[in-house]
TIRO-264551 format. One record per residue (C-alpha): x, y, z; residue number from 1. Coordinates in nm, 2 decimals, decimal comma. Example, Ala and Ser with C-alpha at 12.3 -4.5 7.8 and 13.67 -1.06 7.14 Angstrom:
BEGIN
1,23 / -0,45 / 0,78 / 1;
1,37 / -0,11 / 0,71 / 2;
***
This chain:
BEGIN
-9,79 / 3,85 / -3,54 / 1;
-9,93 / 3,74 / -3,91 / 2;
-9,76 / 3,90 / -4,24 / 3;
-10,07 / 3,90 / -4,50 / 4;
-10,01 / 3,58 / -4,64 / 5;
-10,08 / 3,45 / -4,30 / 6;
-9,72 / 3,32 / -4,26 / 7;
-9,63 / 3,29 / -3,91 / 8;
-9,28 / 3,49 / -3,80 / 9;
-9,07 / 3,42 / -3,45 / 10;
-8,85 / 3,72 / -3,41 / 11;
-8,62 / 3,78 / -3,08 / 12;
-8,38 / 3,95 / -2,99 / 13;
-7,99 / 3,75 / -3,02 / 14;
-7,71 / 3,86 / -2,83 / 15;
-7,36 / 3,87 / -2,97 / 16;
-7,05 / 3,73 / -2,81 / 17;
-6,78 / 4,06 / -2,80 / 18;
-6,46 / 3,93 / -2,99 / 19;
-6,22 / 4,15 / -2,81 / 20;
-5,95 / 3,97 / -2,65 / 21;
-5,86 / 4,06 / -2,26 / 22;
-5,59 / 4,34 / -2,23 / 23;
-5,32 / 4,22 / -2,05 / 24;
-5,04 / 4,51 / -1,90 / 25;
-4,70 / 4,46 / -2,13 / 26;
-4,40 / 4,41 / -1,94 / 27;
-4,16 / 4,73 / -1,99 / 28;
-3,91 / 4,65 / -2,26 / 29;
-3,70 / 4,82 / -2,06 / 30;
-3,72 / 4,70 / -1,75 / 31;
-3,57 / 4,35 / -1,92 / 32;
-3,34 / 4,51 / -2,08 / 33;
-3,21 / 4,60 / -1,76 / 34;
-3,21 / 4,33 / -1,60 / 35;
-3,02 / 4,17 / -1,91 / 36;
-2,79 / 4,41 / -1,82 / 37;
-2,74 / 4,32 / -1,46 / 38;
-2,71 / 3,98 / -1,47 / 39;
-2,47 / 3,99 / -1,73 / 40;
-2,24 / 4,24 / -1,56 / 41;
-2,30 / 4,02 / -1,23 / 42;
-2,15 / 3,74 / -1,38 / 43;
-1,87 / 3,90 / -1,55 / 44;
-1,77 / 4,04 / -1,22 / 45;
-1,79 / 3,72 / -1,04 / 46;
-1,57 / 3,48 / -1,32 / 47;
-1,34 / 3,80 / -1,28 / 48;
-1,37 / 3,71 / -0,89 / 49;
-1,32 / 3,37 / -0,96 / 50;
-1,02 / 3,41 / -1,18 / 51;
-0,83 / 3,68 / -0,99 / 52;
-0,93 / 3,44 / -0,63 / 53;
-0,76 / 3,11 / -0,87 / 54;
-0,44 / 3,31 / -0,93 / 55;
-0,40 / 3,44 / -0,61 / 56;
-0,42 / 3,08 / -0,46 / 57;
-0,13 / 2,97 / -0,70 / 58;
0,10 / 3,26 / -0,65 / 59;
0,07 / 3,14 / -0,28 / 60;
0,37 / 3,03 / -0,16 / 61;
0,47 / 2,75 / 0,09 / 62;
0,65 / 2,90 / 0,38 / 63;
0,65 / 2,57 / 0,60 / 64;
0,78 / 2,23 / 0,47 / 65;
0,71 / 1,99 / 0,77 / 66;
0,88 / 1,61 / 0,76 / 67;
0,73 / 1,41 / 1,03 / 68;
0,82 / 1,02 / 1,12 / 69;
0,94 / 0,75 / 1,44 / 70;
1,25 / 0,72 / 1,20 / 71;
1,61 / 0,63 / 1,25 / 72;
1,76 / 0,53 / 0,89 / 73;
1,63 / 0,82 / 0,72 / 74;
1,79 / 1,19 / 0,73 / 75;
1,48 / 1,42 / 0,80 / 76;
1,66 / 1,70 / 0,71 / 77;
1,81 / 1,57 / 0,39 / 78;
1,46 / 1,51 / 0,30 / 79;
1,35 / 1,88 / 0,34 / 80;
1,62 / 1,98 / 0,15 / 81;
1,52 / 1,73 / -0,17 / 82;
1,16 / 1,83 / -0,14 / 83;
1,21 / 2,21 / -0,11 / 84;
1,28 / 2,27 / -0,50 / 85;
0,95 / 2,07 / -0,57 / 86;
0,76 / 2,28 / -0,40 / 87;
0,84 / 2,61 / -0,49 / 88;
0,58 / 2,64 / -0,75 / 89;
0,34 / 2,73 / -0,46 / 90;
0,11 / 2,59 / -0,19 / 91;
-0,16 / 2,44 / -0,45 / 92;
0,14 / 2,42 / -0,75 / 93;
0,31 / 2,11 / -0,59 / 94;
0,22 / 1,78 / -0,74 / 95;
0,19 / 1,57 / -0,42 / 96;
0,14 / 1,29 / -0,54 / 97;
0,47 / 1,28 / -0,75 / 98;
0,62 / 1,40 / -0,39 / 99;
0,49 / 1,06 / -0,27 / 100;
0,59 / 0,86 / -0,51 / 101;
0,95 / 1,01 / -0,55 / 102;
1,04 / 0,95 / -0,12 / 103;
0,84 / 0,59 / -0,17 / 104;
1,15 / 0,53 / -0,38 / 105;
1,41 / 0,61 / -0,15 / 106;
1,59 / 0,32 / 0,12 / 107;
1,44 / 0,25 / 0,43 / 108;
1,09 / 0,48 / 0,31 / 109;
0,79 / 0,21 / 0,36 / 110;
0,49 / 0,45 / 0,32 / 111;
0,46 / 0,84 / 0,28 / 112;
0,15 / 1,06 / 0,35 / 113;
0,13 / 1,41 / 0,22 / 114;
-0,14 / 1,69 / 0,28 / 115;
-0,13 / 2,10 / 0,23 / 116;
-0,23 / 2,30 / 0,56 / 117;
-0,38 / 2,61 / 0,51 / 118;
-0,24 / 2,89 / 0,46 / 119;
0,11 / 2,81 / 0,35 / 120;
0,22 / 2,46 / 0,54 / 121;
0,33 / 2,13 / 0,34 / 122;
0,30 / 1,84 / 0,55 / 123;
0,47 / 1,51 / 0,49 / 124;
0,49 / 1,18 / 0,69 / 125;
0,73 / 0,91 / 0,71 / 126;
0,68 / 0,55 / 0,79 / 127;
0,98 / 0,30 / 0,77 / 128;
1,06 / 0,02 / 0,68 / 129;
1,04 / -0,24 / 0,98 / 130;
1,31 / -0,52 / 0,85 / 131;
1,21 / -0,87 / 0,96 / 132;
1,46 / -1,06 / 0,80 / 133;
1,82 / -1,04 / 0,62 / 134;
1,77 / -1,10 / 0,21 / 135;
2,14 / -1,19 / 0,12 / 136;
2,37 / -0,91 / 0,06 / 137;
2,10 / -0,69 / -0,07 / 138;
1,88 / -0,58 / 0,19 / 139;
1,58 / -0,71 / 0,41 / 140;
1,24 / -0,81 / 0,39 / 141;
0,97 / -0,63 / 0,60 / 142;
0,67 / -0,77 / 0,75 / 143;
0,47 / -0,83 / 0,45 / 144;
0,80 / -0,98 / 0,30 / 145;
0,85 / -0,72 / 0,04 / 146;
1,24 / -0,65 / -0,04 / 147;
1,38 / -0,33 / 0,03 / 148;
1,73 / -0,26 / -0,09 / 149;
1,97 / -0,05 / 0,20 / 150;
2,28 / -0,13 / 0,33 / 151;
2,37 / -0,37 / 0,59 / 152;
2,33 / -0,24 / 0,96 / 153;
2,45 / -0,41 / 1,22 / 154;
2,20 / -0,37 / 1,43 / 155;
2,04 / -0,65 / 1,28 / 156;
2,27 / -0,92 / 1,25 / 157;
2,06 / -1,09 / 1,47 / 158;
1,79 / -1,11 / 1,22 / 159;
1,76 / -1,42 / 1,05 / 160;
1,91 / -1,48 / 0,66 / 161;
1,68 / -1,55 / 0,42 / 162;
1,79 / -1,67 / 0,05 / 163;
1,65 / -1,77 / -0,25 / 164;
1,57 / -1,68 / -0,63 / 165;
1,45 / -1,35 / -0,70 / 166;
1,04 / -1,34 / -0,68 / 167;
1,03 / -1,60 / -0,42 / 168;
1,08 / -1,34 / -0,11 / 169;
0,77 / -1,27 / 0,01 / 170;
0,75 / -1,70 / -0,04 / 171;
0,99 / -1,73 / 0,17 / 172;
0,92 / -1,51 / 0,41 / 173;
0,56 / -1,73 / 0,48 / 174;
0,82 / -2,04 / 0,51 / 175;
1,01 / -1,90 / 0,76 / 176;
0,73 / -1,78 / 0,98 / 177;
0,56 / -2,10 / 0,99 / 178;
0,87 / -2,31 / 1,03 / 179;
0,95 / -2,06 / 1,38 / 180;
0,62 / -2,11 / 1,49 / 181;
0,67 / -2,47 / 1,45 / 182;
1,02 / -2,53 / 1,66 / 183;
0,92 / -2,24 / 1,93 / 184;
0,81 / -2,46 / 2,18 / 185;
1,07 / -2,67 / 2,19 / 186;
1,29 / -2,36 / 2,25 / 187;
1,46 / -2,35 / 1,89 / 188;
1,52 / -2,04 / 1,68 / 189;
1,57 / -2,02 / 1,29 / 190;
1,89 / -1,80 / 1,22 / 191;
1,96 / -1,88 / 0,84 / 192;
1,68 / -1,99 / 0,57 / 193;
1,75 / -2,08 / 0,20 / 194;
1,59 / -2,21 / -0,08 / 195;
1,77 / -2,32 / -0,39 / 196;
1,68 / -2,31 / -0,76 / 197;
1,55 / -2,65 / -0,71 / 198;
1,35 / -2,60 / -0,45 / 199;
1,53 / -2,78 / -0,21 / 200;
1,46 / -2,57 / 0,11 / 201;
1,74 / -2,60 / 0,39 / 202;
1,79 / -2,43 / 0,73 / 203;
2,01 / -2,36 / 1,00 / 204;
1,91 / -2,34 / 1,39 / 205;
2,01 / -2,09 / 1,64 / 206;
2,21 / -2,35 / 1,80 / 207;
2,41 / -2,44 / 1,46 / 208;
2,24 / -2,73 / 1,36 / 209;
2,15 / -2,77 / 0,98 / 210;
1,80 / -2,91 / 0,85 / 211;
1,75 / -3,08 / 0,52 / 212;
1,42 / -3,03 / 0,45 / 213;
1,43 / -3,08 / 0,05 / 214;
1,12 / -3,00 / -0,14 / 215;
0,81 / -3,15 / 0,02 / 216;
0,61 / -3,21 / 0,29 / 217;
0,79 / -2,95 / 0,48 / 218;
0,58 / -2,97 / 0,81 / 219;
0,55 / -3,33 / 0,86 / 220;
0,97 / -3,35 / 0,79 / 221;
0,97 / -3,08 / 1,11 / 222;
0,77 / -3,31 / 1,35 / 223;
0,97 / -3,60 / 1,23 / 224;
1,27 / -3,38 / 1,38 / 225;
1,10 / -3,23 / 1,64 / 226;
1,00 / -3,61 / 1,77 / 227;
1,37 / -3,74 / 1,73 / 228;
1,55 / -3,39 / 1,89 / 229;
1,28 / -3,45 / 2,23 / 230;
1,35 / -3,83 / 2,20 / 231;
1,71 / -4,00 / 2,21 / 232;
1,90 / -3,84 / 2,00 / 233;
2,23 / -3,67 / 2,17 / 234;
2,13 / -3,31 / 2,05 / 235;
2,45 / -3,14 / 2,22 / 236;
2,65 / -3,34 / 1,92 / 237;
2,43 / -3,28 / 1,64 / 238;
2,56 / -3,13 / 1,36 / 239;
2,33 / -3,19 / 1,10 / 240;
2,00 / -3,37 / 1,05 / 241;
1,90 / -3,47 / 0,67 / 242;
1,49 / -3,56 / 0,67 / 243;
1,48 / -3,58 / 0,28 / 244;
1,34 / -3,91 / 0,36 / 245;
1,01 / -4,07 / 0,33 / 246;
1,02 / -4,18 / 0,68 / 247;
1,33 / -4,16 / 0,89 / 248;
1,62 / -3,92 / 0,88 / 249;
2,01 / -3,93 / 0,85 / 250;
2,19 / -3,77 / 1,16 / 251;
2,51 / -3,61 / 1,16 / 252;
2,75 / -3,54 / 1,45 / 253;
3,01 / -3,28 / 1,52 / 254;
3,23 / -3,57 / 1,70 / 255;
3,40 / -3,83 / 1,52 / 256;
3,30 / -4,17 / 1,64 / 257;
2,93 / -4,07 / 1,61 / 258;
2,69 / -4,17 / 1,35 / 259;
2,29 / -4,23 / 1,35 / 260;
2,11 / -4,31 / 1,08 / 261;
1,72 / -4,35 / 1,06 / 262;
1,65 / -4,46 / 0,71 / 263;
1,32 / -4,59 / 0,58 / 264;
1,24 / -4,67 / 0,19 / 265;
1,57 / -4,49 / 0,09 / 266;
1,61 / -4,10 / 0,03 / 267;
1,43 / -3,90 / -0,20 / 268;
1,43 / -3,53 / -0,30 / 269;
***
């Protein structure tokens, strides 16, 4: 189509986008609200739970205190008695740990193990001490040569006397082990061991006979005696054999008239 002045027009139709945005359903305000509600009370009521459960537990009390133990020094019952005012705070109250470490104190108590038993049962077991050797006056030395004070039982006299400066017991302990493994064969026993401020270590057979063994070179001094007690040497008469020398030894003997002397480079210490 022309207008009169010949001017050429396009018309068409143009189609309009819609600007309404999509309806979505709202969520009832209520409905959250409620379950607001809910979960709030739910949680309430389970801390409630929770705490009321907590308090319970404590207020339980321990009706069974059970000491267990292979022992013979130790007074099972006189340990129930000094453990029953720890516990009486209740089953989950009682510091075990300070139950431990209170018996780990005591004579003859090596190791203690303690666990709760549901409902209302306190375990506790006893290991003892297993003495290896005298120390002195003041106790013995177990078998990882830790001292543990007690009083002397006779029962083990026969265990061998160890002595030295304090800190050196678990030292001597080693000493003495290797030094028995040493004479075994040849039948001998150690029944004292010392070692003196010096360092000078000495010892005494089962069969009475002292060893010098001084500071040094302790195992070749032993198969220096070990090679003159299997050789000549009257060992019915020995008293006492010094090997504080470089290569030879000095020989004492219980009866008078005797006397042997092995003596190389002179003595040292």
């Amino acid at each position: 189509m022309s207008d009169r002045d010949g001017a050429v027009k396009v018309r068409g139709a143009v189609r309009k986008h819609s600007d309404r945005p999509t309806t979505v359903a709202p969520v009832s305000t209520l409905r959250r609200w409620l379950n607001r509600v809910l979960l709030s009370v739910g949680s309430v009521l389970v801390v409630a739970g929770l705490y009321q459960g907590g308090t319970a537990l404590k207020a339980q009390q321990v009706e069974t205190l059970t000491v267990l133990g292979d022992v013979r020094h130790i007074d099972v019952n006189a340990i129930q008695e000094r453990l029953a005012p720890r516990v009486a705070a209740g089953f989950f109250a009682a510091d075990l740990s300070e139950l431990q470490r209170e018996l780990e104190s005591l004579p003859w108590v090596y190791k203690v193990n303690t666990r709760r038993r549901w409902p209302a049962e306190i375990e506790v077991s006893l290991i003892e001490h297993r003495p290896l050797a005298r120390w002195g006056s003041a106790g013995y030395l177990n078998h990882e040569g830790q001292l543990f004070v007690a009083a002397q039982d006779p029962i083990y006299q026969h265990l061998p006397l160890l002595n030295g400066p304090a800190g050196t017991e678990a030292e001597l302990m080693r000493r003495y082990q290797t030094l028995a493994a040493l004479l075994e064969p040849d039948g001998l026993s150690i029944s004292a061991l010392s070692l003196d401020s010096l360092g000078q270590l000495s010892l005494q057979l089962g069969n009475g006979v002292a060893l010098m063994l001084g500071g040094e070179e302790m195992l070749r001094r032993v198969t220096r005696f070990r090679q003159l007690w299997n050789g000549a040497l009257p060992t019915r008469a020995v008293a006492r054999v010094d090997l504080r020398y470089e290569h030879g030894a000095a020989v004492t003997f219980n009866e008078p008239g005797l006397a042997m002397q092995s003596m190389h480079n002179g003595g040292e210490g």
